[in-house]
PyMOL commands that place a pseudoatom at each C-alpha (Angstrom):
pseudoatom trace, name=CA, resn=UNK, resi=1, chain=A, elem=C, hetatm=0, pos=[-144.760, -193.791, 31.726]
pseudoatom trace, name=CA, resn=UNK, resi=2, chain=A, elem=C, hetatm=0, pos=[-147.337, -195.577, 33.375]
pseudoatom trace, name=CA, resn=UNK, resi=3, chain=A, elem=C, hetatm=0, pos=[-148.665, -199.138, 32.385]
pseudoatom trace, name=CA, resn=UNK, resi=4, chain=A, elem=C, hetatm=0, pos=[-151.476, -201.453, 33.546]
pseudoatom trace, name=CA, resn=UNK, resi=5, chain=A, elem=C, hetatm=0, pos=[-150.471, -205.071, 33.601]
pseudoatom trace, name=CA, resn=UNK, resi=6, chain=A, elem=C, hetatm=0, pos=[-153.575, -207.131, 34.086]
pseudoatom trace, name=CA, resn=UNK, resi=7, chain=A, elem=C, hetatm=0, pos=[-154.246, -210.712, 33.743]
pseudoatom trace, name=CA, resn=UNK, resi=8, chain=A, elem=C, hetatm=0, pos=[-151.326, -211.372, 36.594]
pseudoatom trace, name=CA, resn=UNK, resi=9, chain=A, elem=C, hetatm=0, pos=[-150.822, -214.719, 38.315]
pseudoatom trace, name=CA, resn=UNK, resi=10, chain=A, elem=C, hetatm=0, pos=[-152.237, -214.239, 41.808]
pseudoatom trace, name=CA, resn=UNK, resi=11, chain=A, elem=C, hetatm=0, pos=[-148.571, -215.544, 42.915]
pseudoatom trace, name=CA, resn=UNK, resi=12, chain=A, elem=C, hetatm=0, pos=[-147.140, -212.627, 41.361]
pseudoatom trace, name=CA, resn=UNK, resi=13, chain=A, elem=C, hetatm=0, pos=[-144.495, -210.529, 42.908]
pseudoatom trace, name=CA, resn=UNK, resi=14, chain=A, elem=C, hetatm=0, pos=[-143.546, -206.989, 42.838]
pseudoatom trace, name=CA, resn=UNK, resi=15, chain=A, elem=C, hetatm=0, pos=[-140.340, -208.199, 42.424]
pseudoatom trace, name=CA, resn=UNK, resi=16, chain=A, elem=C, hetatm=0, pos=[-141.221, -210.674, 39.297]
pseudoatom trace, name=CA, resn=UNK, resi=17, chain=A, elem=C, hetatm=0, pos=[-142.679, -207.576, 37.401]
pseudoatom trace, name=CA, resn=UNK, resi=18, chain=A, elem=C, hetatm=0, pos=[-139.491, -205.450, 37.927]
pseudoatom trace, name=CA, resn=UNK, resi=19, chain=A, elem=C, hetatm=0, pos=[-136.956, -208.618, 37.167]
pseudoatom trace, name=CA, resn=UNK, resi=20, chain=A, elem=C, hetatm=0, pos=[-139.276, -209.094, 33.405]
pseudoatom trace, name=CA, resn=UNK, resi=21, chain=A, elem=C, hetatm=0, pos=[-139.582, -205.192, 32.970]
pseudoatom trace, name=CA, resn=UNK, resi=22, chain=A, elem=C, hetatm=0, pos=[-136.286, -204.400, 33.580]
pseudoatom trace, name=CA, resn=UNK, resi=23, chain=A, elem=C, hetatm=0, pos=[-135.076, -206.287, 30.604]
pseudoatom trace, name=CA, resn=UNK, resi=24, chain=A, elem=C, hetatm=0, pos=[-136.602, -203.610, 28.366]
pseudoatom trace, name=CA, resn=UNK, resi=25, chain=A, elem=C, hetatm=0, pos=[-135.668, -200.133, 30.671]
pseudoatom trace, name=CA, resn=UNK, resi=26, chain=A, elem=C, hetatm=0, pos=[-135.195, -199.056, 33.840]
pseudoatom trace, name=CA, resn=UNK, resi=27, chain=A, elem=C, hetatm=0, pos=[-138.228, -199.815, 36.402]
pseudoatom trace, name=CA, resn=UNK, resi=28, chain=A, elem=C, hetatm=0, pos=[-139.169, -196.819, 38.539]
pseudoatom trace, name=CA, resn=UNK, resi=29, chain=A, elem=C, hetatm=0, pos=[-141.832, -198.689, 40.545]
pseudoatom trace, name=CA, resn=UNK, resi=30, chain=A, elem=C, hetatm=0, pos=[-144.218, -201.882, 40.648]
pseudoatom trace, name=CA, resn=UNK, resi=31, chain=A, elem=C, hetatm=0, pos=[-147.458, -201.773, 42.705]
pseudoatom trace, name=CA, resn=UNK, resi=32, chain=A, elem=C, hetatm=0, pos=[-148.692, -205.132, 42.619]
pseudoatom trace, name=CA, resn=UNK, resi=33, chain=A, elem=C, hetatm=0, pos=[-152.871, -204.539, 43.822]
pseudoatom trace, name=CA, resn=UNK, resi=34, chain=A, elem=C, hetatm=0, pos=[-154.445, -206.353, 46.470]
pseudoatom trace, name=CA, resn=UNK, resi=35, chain=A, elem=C, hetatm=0, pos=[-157.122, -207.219, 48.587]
pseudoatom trace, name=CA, resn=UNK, resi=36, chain=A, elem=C, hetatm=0, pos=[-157.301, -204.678, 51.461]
pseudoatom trace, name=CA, resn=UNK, resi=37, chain=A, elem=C, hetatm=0, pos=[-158.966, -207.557, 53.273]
pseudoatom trace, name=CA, resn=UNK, resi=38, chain=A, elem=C, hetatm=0, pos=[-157.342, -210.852, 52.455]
pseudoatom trace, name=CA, resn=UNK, resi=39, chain=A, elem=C, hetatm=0, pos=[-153.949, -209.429, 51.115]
pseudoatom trace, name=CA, resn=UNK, resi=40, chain=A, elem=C, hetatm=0, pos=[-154.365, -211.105, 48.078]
pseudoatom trace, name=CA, resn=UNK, resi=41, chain=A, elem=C, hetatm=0, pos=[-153.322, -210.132, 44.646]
pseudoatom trace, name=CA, resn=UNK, resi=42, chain=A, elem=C, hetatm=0, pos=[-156.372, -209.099, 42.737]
pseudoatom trace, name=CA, resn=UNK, resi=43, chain=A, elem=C, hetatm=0, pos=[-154.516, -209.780, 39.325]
pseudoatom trace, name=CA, resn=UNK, resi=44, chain=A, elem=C, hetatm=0, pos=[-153.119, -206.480, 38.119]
pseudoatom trace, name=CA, resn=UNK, resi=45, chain=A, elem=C, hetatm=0, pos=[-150.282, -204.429, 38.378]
pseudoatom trace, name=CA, resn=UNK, resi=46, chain=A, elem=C, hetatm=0, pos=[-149.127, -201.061, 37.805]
pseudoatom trace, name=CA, resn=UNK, resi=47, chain=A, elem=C, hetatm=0, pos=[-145.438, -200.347, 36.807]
pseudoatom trace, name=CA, resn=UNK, resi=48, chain=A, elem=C, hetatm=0, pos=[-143.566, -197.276, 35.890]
pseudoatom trace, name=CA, resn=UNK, resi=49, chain=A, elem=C, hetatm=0, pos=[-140.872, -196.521, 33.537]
pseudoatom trace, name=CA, resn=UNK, resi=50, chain=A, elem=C, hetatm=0, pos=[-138.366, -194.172, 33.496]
pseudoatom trace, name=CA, resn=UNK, resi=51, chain=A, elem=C, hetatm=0, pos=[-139.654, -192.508, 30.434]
pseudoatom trace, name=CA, resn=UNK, resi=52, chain=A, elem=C, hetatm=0, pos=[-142.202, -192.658, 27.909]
pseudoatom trace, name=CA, resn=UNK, resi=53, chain=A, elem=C, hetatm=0, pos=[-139.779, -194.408, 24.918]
pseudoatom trace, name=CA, resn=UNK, resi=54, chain=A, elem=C, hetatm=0, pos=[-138.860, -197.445, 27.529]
pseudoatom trace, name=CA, resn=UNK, resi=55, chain=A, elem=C, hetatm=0, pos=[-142.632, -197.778, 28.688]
pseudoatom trace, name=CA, resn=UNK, resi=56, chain=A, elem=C, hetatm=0, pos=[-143.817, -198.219, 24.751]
pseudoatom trace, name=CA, resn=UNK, resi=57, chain=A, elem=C, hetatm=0, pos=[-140.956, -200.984, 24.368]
pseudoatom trace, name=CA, resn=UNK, resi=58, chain=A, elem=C, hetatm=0, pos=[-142.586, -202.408, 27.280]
pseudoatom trace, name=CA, resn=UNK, resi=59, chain=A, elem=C, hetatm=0, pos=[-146.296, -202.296, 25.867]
pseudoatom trace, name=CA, resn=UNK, resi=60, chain=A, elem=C, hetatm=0, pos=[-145.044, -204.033, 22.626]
pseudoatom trace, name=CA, resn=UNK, resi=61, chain=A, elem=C, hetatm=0, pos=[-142.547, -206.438, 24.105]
pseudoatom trace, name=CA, resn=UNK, resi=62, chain=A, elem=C, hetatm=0, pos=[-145.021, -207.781, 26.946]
pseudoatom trace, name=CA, resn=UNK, resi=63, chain=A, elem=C, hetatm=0, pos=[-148.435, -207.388, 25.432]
pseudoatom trace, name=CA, resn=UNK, resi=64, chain=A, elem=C, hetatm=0, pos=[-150.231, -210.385, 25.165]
pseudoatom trace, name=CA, resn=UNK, resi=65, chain=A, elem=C, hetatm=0, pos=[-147.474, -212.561, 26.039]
pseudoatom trace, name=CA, resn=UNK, resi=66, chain=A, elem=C, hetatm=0, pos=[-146.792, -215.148, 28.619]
pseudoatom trace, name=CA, resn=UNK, resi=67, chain=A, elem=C, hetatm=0, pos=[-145.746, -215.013, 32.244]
pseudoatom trace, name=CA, resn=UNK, resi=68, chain=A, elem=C, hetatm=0, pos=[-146.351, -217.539, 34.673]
pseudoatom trace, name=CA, resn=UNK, resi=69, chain=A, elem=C, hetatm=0, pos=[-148.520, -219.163, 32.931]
pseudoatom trace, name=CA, resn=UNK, resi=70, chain=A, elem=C, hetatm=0, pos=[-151.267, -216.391, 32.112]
pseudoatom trace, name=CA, resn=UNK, resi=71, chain=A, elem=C, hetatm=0, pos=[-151.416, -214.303, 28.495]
pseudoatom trace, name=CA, resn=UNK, resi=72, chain=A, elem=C, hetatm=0, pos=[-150.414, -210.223, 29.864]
pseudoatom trace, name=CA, resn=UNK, resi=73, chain=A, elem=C, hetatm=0, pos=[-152.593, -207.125, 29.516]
pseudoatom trace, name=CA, resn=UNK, resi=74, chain=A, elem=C, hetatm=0, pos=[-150.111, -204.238, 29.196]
pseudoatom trace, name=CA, resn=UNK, resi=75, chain=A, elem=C, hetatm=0, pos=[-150.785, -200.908, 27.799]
pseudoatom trace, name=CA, resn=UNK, resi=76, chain=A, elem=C, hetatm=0, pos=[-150.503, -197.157, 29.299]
pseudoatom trace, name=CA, resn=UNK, resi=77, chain=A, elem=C, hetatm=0, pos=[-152.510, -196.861, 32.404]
pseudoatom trace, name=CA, resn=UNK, resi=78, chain=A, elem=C, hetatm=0, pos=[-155.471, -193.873, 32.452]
pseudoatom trace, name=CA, resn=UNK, resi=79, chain=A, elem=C, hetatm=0, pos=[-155.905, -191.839, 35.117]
pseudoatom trace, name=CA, resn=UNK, resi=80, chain=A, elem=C, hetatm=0, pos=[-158.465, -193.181, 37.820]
pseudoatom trace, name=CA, resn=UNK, resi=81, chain=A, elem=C, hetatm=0, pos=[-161.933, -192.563, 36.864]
pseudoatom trace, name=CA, resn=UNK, resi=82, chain=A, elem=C, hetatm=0, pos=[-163.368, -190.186, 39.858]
pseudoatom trace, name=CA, resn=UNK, resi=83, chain=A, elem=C, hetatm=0, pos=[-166.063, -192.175, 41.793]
pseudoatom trace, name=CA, resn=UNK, resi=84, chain=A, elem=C, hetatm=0, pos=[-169.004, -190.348, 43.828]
pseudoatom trace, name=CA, resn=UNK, resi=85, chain=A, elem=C, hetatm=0, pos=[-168.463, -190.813, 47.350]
pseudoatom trace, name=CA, resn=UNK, resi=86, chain=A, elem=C, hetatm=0, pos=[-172.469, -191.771, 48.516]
pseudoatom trace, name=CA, resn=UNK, resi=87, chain=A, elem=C, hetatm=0, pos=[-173.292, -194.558, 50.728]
pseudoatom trace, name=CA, resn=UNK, resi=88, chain=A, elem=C, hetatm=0, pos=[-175.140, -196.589, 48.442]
pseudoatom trace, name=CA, resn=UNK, resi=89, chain=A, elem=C, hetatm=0, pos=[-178.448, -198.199, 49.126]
pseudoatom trace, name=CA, resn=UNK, resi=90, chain=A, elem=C, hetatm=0, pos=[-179.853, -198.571, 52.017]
pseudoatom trace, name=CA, resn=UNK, resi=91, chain=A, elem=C, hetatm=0, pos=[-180.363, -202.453, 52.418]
pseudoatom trace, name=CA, resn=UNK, resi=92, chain=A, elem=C, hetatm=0, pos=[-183.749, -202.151, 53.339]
pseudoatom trace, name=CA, resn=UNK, resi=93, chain=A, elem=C, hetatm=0, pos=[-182.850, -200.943, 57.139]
pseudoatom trace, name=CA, resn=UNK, resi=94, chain=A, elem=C, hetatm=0, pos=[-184.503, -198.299, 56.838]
pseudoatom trace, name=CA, resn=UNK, resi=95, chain=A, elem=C, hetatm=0, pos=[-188.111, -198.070, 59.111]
pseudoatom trace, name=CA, resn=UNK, resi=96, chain=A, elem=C, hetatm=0, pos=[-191.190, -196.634, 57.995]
pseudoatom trace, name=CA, resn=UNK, resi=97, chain=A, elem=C, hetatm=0, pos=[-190.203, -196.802, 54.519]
pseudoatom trace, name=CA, resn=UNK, resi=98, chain=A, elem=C, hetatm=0, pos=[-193.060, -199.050, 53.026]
pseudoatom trace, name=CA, resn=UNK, resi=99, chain=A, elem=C, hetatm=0, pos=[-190.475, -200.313, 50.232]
pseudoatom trace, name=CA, resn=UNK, resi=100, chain=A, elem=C, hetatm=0, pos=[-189.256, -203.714, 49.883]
pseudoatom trace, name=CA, resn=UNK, resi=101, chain=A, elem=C, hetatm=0, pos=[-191.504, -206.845, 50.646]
pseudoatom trace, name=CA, resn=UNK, resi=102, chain=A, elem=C, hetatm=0, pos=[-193.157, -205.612, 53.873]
pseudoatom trace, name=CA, resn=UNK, resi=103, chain=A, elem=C, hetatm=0, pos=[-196.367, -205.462, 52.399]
pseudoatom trace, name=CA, resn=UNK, resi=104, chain=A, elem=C, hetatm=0, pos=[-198.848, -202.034, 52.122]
pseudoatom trace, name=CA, resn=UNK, resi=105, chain=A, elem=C, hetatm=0, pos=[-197.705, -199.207, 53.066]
pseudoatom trace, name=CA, resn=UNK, resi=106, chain=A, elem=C, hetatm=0, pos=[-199.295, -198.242, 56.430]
pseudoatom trace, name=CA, resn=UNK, resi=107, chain=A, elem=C, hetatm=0, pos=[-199.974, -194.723, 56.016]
pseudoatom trace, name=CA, resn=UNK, resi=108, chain=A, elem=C, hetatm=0, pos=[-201.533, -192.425, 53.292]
pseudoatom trace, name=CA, resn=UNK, resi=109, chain=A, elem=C, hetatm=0, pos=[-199.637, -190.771, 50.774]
pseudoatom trace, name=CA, resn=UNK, resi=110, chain=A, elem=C, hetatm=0, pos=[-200.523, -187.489, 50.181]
for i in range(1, 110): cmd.bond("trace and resi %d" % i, "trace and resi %d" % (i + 1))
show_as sticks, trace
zoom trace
């Protein structure tokens, strides 16, 4: 079973997470998240049990409790919400458009 584990220190460790979890089962992996840019810990975690029955004991036994000084979020991670791929706005870079604050648009629009 999968859980999130929010509300982390950002001095967290993946090894802190397995040393806690592993007092309730057997830890099958701990993906602390971070930054991509800064390598910082963005303050959530995922770990995996070894089976559903050790990753409920987990939800109740860690769930709003202490660690490190910050209350825990765990409960069963959902799967990733699918995100659309498009580039966004476009910043106002584009020329020509008459949008933003550039005043009146120069040409008719028919």
């Amino acid at each position: 079973m999968r859980l999130y584990v929010g509300n982390l220190s950002f001095d967290t460790t993946e090894r802190d997470l397995e040393d806690r979890f592993a007092t309730v089962g057997q830890v099958e992996s701990v993906k602390v998240i971070r930054d991509q840019f800064s390598g910082r810990s963005r303050g959530f975690a995922f770990v995996e049990m070894a089976n559903d029955e050790q990753g409920r004991a987990a939800c109740q036994a860690f769930d709003q409790q202490e660690f490190q000084g910050r209350r825990l979020t765990v409960n069963e991670a959902r799967p990733q919400e699918p995100r659309s791929g498009g580039g966004g706005g476009d910043f106002g870079t584009r020329r020509g458009s008459g949008g933003g604050n550039r005043g009146p648009r120069r040409e008719p629009r028919w």
